[in-house]
N, C-alpha and C positions, 0 to 999 in steps of 0.2 A: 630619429627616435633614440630616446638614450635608454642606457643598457641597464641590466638588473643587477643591484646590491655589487655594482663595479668589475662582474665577472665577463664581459664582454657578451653579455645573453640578452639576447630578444626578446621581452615580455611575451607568453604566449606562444610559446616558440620549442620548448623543451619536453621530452618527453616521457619523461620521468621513468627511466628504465629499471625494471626489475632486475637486480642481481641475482637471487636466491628467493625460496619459501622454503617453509616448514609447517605440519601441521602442527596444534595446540591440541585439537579436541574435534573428534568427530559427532555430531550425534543425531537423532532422530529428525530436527527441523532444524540447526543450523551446524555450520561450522567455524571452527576458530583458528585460524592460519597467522604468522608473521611476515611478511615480505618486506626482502630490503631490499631499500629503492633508492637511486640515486639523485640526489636533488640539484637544481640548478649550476652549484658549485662545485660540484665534484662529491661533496660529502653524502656517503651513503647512512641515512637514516631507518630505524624498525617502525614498521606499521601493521597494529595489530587489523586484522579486517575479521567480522563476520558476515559469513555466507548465510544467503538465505536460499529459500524456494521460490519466493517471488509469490505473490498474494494479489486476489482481488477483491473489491468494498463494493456494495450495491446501494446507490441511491435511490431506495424504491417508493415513487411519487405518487398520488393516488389523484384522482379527482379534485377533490378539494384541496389540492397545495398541503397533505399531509405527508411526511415523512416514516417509512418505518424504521423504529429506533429500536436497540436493544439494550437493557442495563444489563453489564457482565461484569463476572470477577476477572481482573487482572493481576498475578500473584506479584508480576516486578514491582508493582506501583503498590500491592497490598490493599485494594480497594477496587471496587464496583465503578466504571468508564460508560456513560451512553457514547455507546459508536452505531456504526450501519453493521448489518450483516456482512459480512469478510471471511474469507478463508483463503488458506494455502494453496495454491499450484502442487495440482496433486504427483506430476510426472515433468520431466523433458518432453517439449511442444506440444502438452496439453494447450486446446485451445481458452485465452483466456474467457473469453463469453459464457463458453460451455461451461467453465467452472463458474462464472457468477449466477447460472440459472441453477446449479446444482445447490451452492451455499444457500440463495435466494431460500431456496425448498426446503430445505434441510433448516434452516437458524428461523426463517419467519413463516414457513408454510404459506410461499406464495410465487405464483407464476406471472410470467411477464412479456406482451408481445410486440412489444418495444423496446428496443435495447440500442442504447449511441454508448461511444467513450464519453465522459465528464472530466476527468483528468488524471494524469498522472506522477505519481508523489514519491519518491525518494528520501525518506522523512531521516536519514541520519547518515549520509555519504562521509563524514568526516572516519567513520568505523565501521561503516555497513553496504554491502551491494543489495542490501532488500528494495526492492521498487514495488510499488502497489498502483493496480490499475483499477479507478472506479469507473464503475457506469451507472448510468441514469435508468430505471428501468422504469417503463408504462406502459400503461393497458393491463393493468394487475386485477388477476383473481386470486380469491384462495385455494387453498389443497391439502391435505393430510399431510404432517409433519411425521420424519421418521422418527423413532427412539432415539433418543441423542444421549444414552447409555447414563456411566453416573460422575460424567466431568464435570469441567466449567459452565459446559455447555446445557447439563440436565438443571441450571440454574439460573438460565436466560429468563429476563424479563423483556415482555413488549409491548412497546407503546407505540401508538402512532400520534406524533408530535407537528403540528403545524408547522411550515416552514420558517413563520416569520420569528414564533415561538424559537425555532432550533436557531437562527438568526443569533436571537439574544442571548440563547445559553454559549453560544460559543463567545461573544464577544464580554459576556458577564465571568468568562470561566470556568462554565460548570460542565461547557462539555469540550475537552482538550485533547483528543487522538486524533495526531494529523493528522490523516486522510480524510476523519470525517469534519473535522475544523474546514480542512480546504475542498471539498465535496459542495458540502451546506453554502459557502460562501459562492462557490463558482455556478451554484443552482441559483442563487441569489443574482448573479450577477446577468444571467442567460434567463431571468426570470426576467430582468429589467432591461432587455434587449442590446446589451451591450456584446453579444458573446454567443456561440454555436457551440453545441458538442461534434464530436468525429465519426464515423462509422465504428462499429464493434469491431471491425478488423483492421484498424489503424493503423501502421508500422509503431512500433514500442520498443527504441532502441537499447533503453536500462534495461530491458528485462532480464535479470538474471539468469544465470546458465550454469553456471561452476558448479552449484550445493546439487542440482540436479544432475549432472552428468556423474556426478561420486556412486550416483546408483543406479545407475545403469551398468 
């Protein structure tokens, strides 16, 4: 096997040791750290990382092959995203299920008694530890929505969107938030027998921990 950029290193083999952190910025849902880390050749390089909480998406399927969807404000993006209902890991080892039956209730006013993993998404490792876990929800009824006060959130819209429909808006562009791009597809693809979901209590190795344990 030959060696990596002539350093006498084994592809796959190094493991990239932290020298130092520093915080940048603490705050409500994430944080901003530098860690220098040493790269293959000796050379210690700065990597900015944000921490998150780690977050779950619900893919909630109905009877007829519909999707529930929500159009939201997004303020990074400056514009209204159809995604699935999702939210934040509310604690350290919250369990994640409990939290997708809670968003589920809270963002679409709906319960569910059927719940598998769908997948698990990592949507920006190059700067980020956020990991989002979806699941597949059915057997759905509805139920009274709480006040969702006067955020983003008191300006959710909901639609229930056909699968084959949310098919084409992802693949036409119009509907582009990882998780739910790779949600839609992976129902697609377990739609057309290619594919299983997990149990709801899966082992979930990304799952964040660092932004959580700050508050504790």
């Amino acid at each position: 096997m030959s060696s990596a950029s002539g350093h006498g290193i084994t592809p796959g083999e190094h493991a990239f040791p932290v020298e130092s952190s520093e915080d940048v910025h603490v705050g409500r849902v994430m944080a901003l750290r530098v860690d220098h880390v040493v790269m293959p050749g000796g050379r210690v390089a700065t990597r900015e990382i944000v921490e998150h909480a780690g977050a779950v998406a619900i893919a909630a399927l109905d009877e007829d092959d519909r999707l529930m969807m929500i159009f939201q404000y997004r303020h990074a993006v400056r514009r209204r995203l159809w995604e699935l209902p999702a939210g934040l890991l509310d604690h350290a080892g919250e369990d994640p299920a409990e939290a997708a039956a809670r968003e589920l209730m809270e963002e679409a006013g709906l319960e569910a008694t059927d719940w598998s993993v769908l997948v698990d998404v990592v949507p920006s490792p190059g700067f980020s530890d956020e990991a989002v876990r979806a699941f597949l929800a059915r057997g759905l009824t509805e139920v009274q929505r709480p006040d969702l006060g006067d955020d983003e959130e008191a300006d959710l819209e909901l639609r229930w969107i056909p699968l084959d429909d949310a098919v084409a808006m992802v693949l036409s562009g119009e509907i582009v938030n990882a998780v739910t791009v790779a949600s839609i597809l992976a129902i697609r693809v377990i739609k057309d027998g290619h594919g299983t979901t997990r149990k709801p209590d899966a082992e979930w190795p990304d799952r964040p921990t660092r932004f959580a344990a700050r508050k504790e």
